[in-house]
PAZAPA-4460 file (N, C-alpha, C; in steps of 0.05 Angstrom, whole numbers, plus 32768, in hexadecimal, padded with zeros to 4 digits):
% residues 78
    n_x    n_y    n_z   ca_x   ca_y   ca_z    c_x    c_y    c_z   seq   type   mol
   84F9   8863   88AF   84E6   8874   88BD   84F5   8884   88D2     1      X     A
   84F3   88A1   88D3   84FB   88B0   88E5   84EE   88A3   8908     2      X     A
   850C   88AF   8913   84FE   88B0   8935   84E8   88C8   8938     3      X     A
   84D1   88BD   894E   84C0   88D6   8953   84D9   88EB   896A     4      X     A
   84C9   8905   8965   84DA   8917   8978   84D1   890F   898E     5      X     A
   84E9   8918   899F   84E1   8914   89BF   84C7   8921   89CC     6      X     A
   84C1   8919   89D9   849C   891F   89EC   84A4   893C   89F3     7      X     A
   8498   894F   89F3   8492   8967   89FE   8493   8966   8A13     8      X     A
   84A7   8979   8A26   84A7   8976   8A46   84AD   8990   8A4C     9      X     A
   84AD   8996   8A63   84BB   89AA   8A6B   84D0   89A4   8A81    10      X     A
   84CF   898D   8A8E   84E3   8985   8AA3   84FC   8982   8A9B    11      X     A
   850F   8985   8AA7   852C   8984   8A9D   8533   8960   8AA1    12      X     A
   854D   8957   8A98   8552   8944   8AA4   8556   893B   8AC4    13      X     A
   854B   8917   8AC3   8551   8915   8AE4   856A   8913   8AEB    14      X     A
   8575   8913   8B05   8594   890A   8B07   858A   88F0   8B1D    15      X     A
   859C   88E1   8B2A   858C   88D3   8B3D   8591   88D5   8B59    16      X     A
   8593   88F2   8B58   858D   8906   8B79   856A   88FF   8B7C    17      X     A
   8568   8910   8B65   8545   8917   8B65   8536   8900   8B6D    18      X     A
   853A   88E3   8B66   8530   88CD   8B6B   8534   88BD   8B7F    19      X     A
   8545   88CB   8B94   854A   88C6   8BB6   8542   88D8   8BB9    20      X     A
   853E   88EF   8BB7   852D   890D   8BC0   850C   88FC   8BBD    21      X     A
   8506   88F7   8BAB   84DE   88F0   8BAA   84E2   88E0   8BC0    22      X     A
   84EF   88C6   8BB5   84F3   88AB   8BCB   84EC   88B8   8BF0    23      X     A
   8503   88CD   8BF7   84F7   88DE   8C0A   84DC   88E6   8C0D    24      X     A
   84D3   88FB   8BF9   84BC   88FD   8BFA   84A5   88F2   8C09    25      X     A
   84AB   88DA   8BF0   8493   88C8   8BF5   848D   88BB   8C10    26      X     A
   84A6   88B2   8C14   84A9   88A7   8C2E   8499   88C4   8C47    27      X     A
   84A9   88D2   8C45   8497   88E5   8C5D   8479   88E2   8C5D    28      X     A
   8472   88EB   8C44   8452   88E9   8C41   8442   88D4   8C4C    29      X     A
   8452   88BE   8C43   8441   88A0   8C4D   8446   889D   8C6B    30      X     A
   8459   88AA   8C74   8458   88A6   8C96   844F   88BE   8C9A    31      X     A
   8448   88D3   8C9E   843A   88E4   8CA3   8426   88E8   8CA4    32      X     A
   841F   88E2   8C8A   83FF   88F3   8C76   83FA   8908   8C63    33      X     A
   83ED   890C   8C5F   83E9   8925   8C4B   83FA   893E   8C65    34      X     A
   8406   8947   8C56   8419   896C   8C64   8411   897F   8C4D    35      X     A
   8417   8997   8C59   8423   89A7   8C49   8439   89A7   8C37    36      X     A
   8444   89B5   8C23   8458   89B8   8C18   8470   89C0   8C26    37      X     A
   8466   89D6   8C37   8477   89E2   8C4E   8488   89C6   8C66    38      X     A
   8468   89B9   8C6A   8474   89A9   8C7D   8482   898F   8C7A    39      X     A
   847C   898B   8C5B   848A   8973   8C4F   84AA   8982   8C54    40      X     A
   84AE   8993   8C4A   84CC   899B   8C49   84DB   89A0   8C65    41      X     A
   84CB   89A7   8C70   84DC   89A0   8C8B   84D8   8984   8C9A    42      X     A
   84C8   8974   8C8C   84C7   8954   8C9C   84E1   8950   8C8C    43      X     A
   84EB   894C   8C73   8501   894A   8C65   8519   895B   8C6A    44      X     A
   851A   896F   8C75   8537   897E   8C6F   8537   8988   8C5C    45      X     A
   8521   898D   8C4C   852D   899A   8C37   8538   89BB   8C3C    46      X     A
   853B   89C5   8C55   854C   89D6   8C54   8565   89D9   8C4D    47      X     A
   8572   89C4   8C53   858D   89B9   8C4F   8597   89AE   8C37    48      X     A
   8589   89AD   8C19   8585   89A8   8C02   8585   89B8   8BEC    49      X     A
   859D   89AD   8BDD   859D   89CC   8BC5   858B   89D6   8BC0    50      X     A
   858B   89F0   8BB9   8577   8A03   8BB4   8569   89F0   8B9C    51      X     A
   8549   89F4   8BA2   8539   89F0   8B8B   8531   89CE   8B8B    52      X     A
   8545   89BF   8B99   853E   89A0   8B97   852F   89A0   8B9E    53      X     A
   851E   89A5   8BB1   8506   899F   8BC4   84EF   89A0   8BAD    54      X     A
   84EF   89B0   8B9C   84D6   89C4   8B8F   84D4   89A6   8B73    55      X     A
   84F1   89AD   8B72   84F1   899D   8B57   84E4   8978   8B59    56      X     A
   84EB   896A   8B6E   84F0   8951   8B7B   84C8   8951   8B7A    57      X     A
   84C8   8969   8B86   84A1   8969   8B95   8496   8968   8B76    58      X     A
   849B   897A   8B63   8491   8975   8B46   848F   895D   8B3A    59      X     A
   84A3   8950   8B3B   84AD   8934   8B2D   849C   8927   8B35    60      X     A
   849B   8926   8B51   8484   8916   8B68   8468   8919   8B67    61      X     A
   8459   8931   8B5A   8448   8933   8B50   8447   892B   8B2F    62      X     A
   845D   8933   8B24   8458   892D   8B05   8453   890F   8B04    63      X     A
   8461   8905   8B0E   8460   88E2   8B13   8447   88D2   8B24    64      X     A
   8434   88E4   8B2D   8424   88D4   8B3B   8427   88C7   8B4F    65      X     A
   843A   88D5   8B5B   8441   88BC   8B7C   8435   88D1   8B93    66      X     A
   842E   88EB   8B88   8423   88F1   8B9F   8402   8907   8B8E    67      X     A
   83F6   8911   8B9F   83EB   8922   8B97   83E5   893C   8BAB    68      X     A
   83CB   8952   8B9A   83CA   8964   8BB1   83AE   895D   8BBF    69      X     A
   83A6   8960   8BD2   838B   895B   8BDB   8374   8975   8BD4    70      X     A
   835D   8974   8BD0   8351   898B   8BDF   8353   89A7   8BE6    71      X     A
   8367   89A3   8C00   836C   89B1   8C0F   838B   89BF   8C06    72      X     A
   8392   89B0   8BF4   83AD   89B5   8BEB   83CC   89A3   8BF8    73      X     A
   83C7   899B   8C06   83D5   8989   8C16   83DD   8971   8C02    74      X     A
   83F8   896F   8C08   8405   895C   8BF1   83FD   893C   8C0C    75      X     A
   83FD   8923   8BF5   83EA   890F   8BF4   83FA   88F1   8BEB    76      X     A
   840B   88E1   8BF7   841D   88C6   8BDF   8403   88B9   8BDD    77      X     A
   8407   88AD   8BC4   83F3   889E   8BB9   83FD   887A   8BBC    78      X     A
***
């Protein structure tokens, strides 16, 4: 019997930056609270972070269910 094809995604592979990048994340959120997107990235530094990790790390973090958006739009760790 053949292998099934791989799952339909659009995400690229992880490296395991991205999974100390959420780990960040999450951590801010839960000592904070629900933020902005804006203000998540500057509780983190993500200024100082290759281009695009911030965006990509926040996706994963949503694709994965560790955080969400509220309402109001305000990102949320679950």
């Amino acid at each position: 019997m053949p292998m099934p094809p791989p799952k339909a995604s659009t995400e690229g592979p992880r490296d395991r930056q991205v999974f100390h990048e959420m780990g960040q994340l999450v951590r801010a959120l839960e000592t904070v609270g629900p933020s902005t997107s804006e203000d998540l990235a500057q509780q983190v530094g993500a200024a100082y972070w290759e281009e695009g990790r911030f965006d990509r790390a926040l996706s994963f973090l949503i694709a994965d269910g560790l955080a969400v958006r509220t309402a109001d739009g305000r990102l949320q760790a679950l």
